[in-house]
N, CA, C and O atoms as a Tinker XYZ file with bonds, in Angstrom:
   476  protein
     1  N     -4.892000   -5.385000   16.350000    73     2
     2  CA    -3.655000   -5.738000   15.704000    64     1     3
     3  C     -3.444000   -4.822000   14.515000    63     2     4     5
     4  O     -4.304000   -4.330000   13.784000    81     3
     5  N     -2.193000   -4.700000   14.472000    73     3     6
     6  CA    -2.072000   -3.548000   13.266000    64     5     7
     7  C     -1.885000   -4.050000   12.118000    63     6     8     9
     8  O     -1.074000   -4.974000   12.175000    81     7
     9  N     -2.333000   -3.822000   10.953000    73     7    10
    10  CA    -2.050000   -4.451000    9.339000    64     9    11
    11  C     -1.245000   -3.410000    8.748000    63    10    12    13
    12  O     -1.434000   -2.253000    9.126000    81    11
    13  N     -0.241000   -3.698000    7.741000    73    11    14
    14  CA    -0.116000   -2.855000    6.726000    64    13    15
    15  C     -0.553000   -3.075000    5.289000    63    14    16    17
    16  O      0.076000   -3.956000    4.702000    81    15
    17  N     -1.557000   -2.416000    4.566000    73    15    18
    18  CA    -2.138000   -2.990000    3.470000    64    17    19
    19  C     -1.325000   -2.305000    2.348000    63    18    20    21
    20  O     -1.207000   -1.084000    2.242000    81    19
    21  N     -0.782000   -3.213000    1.532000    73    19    22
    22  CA     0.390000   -2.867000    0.834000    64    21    23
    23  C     -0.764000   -3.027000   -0.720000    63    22    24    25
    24  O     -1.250000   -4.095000   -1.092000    81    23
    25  N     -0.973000   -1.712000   -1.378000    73    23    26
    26  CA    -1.402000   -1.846000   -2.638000    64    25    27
    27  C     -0.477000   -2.191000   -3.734000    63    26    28    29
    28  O      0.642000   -1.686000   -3.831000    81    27
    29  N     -0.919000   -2.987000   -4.492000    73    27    30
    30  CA    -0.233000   -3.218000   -5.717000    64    29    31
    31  C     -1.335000   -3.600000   -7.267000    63    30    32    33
    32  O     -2.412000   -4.189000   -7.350000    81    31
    33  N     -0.334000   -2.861000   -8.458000    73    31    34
    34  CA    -1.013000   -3.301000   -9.414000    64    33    35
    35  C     -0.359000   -3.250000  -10.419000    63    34    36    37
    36  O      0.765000   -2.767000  -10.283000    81    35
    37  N     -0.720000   -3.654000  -11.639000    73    35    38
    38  CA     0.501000   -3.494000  -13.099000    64    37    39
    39  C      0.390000   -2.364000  -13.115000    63    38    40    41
    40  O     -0.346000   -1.833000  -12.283000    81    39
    41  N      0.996000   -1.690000  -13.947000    73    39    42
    42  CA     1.228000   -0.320000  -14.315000    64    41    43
    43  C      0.558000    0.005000  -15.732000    63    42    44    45
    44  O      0.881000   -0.754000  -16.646000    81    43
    45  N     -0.253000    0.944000  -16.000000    73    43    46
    46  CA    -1.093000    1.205000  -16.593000    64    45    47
    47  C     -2.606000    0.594000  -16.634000    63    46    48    49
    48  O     -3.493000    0.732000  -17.476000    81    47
    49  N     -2.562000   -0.217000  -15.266000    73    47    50
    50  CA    -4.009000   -1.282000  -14.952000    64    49    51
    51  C     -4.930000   -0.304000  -14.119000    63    50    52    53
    52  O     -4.476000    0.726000  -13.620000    81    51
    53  N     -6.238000   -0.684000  -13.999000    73    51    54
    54  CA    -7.340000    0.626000  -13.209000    64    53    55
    55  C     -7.439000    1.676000  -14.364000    63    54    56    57
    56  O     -6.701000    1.930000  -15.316000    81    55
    57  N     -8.681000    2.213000  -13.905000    73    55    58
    58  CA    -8.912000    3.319000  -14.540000    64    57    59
    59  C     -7.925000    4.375000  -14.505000    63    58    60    61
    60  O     -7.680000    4.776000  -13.367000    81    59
    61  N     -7.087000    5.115000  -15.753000    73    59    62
    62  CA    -6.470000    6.144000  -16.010000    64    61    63
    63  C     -6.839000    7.617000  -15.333000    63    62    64    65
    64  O     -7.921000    7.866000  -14.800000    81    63
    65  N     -5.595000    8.654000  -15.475000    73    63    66
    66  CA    -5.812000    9.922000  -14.886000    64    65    67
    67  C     -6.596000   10.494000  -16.636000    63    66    68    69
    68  O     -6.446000   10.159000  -17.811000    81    67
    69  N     -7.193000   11.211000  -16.096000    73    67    70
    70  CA    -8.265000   11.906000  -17.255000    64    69    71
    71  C     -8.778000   10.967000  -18.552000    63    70    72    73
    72  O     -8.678000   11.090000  -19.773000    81    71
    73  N     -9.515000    9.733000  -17.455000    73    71    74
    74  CA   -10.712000    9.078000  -18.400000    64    73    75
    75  C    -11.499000    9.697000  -17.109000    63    74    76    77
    76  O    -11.101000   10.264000  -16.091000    81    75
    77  N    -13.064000    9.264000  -17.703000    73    75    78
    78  CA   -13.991000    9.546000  -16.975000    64    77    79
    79  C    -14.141000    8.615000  -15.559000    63    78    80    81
    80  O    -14.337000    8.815000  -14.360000    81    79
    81  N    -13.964000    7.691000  -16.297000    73    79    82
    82  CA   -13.517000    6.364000  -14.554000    64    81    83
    83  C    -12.739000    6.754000  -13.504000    63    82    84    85
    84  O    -12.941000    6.336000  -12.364000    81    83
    85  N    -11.840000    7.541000  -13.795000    73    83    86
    86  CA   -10.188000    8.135000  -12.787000    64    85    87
    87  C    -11.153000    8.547000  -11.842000    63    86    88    89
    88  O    -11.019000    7.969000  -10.763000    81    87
    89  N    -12.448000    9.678000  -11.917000    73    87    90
    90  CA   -12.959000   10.386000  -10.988000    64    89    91
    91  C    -13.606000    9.392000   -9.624000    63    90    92    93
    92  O    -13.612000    9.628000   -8.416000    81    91
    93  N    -14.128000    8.204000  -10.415000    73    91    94
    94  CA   -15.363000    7.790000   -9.751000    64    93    95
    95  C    -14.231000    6.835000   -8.760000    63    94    96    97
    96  O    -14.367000    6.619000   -7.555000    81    95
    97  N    -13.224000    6.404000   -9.545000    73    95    98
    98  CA   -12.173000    5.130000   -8.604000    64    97    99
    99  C    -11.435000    5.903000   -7.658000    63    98   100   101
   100  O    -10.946000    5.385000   -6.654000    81    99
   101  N    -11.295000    7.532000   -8.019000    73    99   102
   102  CA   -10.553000    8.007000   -6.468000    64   101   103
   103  C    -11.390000    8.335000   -5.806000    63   102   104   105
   104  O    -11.066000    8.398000   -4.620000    81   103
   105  N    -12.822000    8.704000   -6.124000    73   103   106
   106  CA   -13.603000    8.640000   -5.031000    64   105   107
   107  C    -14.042000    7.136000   -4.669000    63   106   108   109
   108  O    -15.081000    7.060000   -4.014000    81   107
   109  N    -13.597000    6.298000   -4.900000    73   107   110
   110  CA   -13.405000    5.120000   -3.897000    64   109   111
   111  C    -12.417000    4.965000   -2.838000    63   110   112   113
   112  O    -12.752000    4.368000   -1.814000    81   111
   113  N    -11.163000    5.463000   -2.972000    73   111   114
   114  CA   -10.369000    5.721000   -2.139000    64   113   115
   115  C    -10.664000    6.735000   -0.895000    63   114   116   117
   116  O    -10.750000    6.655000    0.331000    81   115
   117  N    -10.783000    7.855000   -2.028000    73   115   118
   118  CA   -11.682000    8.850000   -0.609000    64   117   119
   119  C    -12.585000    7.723000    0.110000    63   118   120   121
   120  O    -12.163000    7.397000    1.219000    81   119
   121  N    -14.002000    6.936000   -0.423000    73   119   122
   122  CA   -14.290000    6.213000    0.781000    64   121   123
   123  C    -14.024000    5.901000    1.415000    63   122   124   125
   124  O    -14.530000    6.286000    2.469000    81   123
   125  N    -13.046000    4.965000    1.459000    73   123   126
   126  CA   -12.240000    4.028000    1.850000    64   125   127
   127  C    -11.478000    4.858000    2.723000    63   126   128   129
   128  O    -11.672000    4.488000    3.881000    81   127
   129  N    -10.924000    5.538000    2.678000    73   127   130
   130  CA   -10.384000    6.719000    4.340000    64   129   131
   131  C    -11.048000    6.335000    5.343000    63   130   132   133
   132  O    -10.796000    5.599000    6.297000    81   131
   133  N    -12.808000    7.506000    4.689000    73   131   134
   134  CA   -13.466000    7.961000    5.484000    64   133   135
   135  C    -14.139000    6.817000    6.311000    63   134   136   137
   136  O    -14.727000    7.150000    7.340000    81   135
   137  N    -14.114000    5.877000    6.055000    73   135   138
   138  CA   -14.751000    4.213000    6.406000    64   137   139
   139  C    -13.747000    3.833000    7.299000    63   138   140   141
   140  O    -14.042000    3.028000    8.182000    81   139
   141  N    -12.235000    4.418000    7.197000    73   139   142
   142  CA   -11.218000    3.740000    8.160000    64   141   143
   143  C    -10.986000    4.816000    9.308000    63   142   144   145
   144  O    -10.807000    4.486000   10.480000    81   143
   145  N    -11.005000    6.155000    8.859000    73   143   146
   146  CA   -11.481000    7.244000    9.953000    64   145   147
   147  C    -12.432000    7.436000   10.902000    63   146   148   149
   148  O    -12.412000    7.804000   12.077000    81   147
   149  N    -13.448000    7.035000    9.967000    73   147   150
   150  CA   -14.569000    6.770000   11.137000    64   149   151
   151  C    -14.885000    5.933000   11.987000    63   150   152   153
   152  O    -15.597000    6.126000   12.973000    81   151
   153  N    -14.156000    4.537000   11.512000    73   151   154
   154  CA   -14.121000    3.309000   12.503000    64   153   155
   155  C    -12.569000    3.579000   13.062000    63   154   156   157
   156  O    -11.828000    2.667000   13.431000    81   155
   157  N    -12.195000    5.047000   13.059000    73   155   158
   158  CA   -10.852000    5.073000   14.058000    64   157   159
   159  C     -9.581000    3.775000   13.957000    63   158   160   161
   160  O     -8.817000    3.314000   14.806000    81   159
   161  N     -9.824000    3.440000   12.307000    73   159   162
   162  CA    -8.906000    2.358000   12.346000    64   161   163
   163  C     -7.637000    2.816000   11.454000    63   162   164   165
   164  O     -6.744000    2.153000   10.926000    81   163
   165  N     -7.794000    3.642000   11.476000    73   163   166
   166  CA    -6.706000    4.655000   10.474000    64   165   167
   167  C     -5.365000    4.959000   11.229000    63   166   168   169
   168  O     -5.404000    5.757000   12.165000    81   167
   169  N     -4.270000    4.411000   10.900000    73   167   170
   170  CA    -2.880000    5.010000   11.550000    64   169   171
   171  C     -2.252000    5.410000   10.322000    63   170   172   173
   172  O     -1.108000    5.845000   10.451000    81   171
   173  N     -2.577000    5.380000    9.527000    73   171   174
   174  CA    -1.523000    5.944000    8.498000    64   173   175
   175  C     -2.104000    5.663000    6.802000    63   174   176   177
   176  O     -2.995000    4.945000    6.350000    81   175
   177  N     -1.183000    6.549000    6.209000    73   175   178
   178  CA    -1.214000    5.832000    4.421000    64   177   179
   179  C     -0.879000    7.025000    3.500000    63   178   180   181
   180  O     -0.774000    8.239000    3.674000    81   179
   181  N     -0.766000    6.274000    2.558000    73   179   182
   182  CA    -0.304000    7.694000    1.242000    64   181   183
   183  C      0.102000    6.733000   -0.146000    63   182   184   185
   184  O      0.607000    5.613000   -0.221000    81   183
   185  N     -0.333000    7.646000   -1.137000    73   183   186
   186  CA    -0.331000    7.290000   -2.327000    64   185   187
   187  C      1.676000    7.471000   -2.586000    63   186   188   189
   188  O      2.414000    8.296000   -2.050000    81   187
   189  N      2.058000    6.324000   -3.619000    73   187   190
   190  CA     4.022000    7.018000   -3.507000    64   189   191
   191  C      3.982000    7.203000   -4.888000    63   190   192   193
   192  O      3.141000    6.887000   -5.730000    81   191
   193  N      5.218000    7.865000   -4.967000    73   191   194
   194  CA     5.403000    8.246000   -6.445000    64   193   195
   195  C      5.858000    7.160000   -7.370000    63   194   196   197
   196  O      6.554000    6.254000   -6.913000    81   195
   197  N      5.561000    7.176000   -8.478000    73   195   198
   198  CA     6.230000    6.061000   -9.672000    64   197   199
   199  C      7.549000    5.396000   -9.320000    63   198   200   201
   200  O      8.486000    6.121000   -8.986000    81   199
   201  N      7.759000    3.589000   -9.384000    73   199   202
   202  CA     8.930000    3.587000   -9.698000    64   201   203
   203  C     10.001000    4.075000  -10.082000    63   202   204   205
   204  O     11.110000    3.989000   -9.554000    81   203
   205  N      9.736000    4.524000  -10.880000    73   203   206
   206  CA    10.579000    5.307000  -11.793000    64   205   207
   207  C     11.860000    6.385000  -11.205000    63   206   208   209
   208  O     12.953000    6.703000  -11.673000    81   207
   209  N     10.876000    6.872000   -9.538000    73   207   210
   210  CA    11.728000    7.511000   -8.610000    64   209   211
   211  C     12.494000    7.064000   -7.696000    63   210   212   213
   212  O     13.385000    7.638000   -7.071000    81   211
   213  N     11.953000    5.572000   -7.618000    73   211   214
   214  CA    12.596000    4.818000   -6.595000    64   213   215
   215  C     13.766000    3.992000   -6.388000    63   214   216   217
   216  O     14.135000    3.215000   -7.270000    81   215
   217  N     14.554000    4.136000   -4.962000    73   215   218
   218  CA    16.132000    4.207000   -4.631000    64   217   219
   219  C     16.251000    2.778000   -4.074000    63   218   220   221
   220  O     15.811000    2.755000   -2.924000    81   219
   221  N     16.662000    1.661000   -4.462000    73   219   222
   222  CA    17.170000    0.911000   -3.457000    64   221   223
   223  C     18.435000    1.039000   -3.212000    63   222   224   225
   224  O     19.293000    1.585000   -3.905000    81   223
   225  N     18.583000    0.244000   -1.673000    73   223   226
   226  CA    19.819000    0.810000   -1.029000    64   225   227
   227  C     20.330000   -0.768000    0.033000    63   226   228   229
   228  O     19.863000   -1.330000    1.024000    81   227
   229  N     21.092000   -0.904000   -0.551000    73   227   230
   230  CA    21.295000   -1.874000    0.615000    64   229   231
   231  C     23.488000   -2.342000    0.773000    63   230   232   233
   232  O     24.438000   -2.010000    0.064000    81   231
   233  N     23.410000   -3.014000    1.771000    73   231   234
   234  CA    24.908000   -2.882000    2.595000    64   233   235
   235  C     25.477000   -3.925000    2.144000    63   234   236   237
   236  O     24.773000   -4.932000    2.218000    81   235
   237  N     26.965000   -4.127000    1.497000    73   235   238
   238  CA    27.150000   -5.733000    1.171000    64   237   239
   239  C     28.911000   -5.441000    1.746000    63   238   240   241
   240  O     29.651000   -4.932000    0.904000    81   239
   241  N     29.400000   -5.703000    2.870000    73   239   242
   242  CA    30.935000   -5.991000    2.812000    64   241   243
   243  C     31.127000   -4.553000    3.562000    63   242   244   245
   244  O     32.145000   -3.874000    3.432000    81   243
   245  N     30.165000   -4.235000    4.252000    73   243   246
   246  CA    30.663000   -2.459000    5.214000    64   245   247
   247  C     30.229000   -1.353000    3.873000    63   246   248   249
   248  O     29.762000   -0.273000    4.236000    81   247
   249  N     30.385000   -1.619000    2.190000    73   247   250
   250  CA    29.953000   -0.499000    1.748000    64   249   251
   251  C     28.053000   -0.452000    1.102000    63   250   252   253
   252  O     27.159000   -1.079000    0.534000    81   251
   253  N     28.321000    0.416000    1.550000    73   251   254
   254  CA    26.446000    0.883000    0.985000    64   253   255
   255  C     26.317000    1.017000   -0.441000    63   254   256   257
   256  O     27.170000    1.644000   -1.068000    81   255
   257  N     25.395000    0.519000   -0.974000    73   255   258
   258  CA    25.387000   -0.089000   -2.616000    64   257   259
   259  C     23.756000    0.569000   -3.104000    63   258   260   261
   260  O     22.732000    0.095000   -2.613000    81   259
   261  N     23.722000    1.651000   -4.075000    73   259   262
   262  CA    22.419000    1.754000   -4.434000    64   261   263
   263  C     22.398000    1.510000   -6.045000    63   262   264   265
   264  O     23.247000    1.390000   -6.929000    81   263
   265  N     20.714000    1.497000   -5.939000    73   263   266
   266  CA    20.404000    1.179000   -7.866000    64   265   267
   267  C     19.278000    1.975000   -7.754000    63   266   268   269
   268  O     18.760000    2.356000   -6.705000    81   267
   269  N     18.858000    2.251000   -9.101000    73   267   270
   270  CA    17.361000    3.004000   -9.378000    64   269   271
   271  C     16.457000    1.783000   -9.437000    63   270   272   273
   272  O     16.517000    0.604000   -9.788000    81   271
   273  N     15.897000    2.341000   -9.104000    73   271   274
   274  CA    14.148000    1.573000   -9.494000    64   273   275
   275  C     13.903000    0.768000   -8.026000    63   274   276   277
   276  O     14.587000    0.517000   -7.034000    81   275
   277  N     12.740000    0.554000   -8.406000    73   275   278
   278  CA    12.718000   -1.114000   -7.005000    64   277   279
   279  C     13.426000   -2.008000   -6.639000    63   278   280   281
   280  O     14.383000   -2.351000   -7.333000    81   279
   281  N     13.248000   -2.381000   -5.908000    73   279   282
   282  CA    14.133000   -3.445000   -5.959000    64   281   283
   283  C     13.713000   -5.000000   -6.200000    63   282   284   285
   284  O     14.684000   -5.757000   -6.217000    81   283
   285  N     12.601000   -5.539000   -6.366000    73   283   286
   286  CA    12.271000   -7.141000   -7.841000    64   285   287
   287  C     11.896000   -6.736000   -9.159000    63   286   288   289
   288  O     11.268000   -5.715000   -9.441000    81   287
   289  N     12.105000   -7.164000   -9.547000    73   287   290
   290  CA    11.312000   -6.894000  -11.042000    64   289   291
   291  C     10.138000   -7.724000  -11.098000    63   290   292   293
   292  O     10.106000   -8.946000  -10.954000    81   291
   293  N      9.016000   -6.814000  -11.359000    73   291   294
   294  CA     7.952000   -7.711000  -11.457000    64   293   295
   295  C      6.700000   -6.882000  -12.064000    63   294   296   297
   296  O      7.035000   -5.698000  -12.118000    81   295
   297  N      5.631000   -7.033000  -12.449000    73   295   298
   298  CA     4.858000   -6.769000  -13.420000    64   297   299
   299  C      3.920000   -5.313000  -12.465000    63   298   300   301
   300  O      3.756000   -4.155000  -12.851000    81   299
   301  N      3.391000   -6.066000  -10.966000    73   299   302
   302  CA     2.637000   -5.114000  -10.241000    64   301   303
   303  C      4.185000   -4.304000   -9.126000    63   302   304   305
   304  O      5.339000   -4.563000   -8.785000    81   303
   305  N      3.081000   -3.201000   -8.966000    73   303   306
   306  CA     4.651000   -2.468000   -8.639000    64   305   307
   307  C      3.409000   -1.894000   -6.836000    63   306   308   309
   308  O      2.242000   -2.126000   -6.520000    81   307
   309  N      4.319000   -1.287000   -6.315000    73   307   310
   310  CA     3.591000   -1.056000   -5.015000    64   309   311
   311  C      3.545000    0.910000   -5.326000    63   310   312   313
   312  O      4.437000    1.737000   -5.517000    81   311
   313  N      2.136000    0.995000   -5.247000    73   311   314
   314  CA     1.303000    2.527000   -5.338000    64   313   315
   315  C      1.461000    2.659000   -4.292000    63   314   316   317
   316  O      2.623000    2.972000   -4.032000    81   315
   317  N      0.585000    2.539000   -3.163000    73   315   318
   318  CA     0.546000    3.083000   -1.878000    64   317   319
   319  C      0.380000    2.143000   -0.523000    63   318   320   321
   320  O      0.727000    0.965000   -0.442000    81   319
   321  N     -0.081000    2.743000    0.267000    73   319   322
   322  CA    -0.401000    1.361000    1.588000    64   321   323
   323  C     -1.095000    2.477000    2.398000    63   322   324   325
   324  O     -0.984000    3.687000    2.205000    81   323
   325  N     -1.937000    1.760000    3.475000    73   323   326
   326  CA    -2.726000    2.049000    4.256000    64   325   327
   327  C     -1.943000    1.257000    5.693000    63   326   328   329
   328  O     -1.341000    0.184000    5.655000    81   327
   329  N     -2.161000    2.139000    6.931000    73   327   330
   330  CA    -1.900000    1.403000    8.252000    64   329   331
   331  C     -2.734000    1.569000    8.546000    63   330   332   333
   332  O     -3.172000    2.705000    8.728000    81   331
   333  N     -3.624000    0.084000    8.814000    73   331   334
   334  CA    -4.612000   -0.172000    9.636000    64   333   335
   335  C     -4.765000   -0.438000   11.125000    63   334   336   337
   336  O     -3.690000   -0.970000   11.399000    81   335
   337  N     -5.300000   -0.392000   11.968000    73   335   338
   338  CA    -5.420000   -1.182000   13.119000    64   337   339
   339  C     -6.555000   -1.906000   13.623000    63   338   340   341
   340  O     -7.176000   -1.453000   14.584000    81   339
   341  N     -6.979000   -3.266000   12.928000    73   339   342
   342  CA    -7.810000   -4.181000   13.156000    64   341   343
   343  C     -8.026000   -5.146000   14.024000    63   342   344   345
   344  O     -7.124000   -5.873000   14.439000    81   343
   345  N     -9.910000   -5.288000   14.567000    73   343   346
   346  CA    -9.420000   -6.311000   15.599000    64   345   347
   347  C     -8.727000   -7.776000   15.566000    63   346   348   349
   348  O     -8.250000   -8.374000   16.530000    81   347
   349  N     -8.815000   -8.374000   13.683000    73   347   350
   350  CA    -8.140000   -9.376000   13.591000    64   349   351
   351  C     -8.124000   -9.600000   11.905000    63   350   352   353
   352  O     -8.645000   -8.784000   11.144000    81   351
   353  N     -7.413000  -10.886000   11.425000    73   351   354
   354  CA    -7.001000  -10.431000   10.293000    64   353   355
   355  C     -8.161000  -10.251000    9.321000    63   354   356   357
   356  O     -7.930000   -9.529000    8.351000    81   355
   357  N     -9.816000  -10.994000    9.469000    73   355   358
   358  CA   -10.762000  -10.931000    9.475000    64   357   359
   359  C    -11.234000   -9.790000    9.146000    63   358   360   361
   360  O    -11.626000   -9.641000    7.989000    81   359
   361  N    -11.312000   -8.656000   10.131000    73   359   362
   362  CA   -11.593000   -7.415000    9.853000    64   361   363
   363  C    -10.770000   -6.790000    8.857000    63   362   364   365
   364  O    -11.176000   -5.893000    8.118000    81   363
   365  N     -9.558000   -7.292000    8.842000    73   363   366
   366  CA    -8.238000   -6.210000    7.972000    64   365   367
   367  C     -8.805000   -7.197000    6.454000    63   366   368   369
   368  O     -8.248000   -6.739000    5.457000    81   367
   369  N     -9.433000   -7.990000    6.228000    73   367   370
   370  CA    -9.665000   -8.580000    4.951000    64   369   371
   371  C    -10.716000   -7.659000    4.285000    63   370   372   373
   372  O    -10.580000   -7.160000    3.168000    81   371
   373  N    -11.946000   -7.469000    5.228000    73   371   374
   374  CA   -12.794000   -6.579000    5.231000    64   373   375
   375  C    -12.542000   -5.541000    4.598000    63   374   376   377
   376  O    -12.750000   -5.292000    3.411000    81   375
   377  N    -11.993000   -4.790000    5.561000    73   375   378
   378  CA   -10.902000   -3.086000    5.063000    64   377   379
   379  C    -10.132000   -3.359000    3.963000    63   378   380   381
   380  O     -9.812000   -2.278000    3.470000    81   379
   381  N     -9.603000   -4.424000    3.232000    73   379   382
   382  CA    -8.486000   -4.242000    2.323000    64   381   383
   383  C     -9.698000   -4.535000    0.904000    63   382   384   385
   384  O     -9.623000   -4.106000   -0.247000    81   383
   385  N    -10.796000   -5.443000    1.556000    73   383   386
   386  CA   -11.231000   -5.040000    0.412000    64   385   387
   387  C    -12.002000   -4.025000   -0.412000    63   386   388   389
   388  O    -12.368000   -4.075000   -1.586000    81   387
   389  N    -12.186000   -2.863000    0.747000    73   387   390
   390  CA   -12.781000   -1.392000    0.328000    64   389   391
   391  C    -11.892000   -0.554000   -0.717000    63   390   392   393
   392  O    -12.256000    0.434000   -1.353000    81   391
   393  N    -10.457000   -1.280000   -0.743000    73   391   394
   394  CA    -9.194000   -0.083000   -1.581000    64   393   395
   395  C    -10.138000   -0.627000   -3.215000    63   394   396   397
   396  O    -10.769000   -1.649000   -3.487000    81   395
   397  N     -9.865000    0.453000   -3.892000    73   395   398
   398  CA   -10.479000   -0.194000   -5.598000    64   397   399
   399  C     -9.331000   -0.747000   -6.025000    63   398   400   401
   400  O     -9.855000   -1.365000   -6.951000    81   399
   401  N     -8.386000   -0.983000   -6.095000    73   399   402
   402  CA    -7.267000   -1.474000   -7.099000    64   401   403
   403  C     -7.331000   -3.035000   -6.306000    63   402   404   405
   404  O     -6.600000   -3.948000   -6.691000    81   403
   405  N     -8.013000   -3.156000   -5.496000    73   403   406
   406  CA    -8.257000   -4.612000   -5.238000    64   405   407
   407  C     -9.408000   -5.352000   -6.327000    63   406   408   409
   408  O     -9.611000   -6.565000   -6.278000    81   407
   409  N    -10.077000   -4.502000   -7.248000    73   407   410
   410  CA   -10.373000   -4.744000   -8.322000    64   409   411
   411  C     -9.761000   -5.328000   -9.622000    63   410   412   413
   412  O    -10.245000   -5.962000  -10.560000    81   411
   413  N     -8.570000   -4.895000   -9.342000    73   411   414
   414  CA    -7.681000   -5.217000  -10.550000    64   413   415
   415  C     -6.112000   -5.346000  -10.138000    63   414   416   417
   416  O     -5.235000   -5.213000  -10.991000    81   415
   417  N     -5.868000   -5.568000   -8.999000    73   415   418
   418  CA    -4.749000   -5.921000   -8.527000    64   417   419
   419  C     -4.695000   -6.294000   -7.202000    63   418   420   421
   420  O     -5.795000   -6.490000   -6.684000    81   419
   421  N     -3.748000   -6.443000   -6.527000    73   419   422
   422  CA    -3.529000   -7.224000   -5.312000    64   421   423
   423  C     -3.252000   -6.412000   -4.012000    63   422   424   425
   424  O     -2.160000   -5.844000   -4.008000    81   423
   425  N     -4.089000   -6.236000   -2.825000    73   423   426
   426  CA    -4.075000   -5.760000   -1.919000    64   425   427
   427  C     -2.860000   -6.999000   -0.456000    63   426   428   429
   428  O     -3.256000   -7.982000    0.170000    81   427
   429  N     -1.891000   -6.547000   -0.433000    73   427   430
   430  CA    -1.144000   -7.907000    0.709000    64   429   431
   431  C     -1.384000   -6.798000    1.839000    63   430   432   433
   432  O     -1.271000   -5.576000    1.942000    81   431
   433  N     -1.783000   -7.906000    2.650000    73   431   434
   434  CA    -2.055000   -7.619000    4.049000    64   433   435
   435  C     -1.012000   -8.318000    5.233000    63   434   436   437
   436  O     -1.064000   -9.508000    5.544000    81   435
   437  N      0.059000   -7.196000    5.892000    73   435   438
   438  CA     1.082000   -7.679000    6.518000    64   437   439
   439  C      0.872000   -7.249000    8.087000    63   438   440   441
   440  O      0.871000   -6.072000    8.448000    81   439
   441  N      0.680000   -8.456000    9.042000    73   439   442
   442  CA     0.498000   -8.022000   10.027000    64   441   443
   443  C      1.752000   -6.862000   10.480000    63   442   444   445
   444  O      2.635000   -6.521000    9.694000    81   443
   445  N      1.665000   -6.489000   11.497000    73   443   446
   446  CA     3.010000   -5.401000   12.122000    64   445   447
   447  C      3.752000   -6.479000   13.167000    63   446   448   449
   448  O      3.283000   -7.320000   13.935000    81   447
   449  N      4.925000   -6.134000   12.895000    73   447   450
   450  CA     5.422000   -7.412000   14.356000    64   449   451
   451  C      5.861000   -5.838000   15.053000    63   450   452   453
   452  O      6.143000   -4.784000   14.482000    81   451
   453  N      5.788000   -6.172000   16.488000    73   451   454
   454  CA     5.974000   -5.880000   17.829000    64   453   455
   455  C      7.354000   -6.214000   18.391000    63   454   456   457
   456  O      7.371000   -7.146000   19.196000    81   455
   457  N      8.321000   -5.717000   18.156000    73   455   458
   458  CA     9.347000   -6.001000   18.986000    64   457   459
   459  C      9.979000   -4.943000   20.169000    63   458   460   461
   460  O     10.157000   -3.747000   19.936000    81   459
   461  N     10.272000   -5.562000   21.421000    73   459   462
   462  CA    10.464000   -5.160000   22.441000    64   461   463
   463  C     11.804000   -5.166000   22.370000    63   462   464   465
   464  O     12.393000   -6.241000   22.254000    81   463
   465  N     12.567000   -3.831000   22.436000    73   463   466
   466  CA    14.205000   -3.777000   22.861000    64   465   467
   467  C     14.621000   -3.996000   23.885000    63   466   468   469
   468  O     13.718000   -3.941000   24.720000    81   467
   469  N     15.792000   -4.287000   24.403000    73   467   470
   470  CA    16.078000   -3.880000   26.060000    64   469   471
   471  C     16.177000   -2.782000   25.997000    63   470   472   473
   472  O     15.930000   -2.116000   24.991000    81   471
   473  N     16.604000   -2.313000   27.183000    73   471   474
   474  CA    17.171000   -0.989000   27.629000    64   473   475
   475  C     18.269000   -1.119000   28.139000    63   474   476
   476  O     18.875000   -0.134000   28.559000    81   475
C-alpha cells in the first residue's frame, strides 16, 4: 500500500543550517533514503521550498482565485514528504519514524487512494 509521509514542523524548530547539529540531522535523512531504497520502498520525495514561496490557488464561481503563502495558518508548516510503498500502515509507522523532524515535529502518514476511471 502506498503512504505519503507528509513532514511537518514549526519553523525555526530542529537543528539549524550552520550549527554543528544541521550536519548530523541531514545525515539522518540521508539514512532514511538509503533504508527506503534499499528495502525498494521508495517511490518518491523531496525537500520544498519555504512558505514564503508558496501559491494557493483555488476556483470559486468559474474564476480562479490565488493568495501567497499556504493555504491554513498554522504554527508547523509542511518541509517535505516521502512516497512510500508499505506492506501496511504498520510498516509505514516504522518508516515515518526514521525521518528526524519526527523528533520535533509531526510526521502524517496518508494512505494513497486508488481510483479507477472509466474509459
Amino acid at each position: 500500500m502506498q503512504y505519503l509521509a507528509l513532514i511537518y514542523a514549526a519553523e525555526g524548530a530542529g537543528p539549524q543550517p550552520g550549527t554543528p547539529e544541521f550536519g548530523s540531522y541531514m545525515q539522518g535523512y540521508q539514512n532514511a533514503t538509503k533504508t527506503y531504497e534499499d528495502a525498494g520502498i521508495m517511490l518518491g520525495g523531496n525537500a520544498l521550498e519555504d512558505t514564503a514561496t508558496a501559491t494557493s490557488v483555488r476556483v470559486r464561481g468559474g474564476k480562479t482565485e490565488t493568495m501567497d503563502g499556504p493555504f491554513a495558518e498554522t504554527k508547523e508548516r509542511l518541509g517535505g514528504y516521502y512516497l512510500l510503498d508499505c506492506k501496511d500502515l504498520d510498516h509505514a509507522i516504522e518508516m515515518a519514524a526514521l525521518i528526524p523532524t519526527a523528533d520535533h515535529g509531526t510526521i502524517e502518514l496518508r494512505p494513497i487512494m486508488h481510483i479507477e476511471f472509466p474509459e
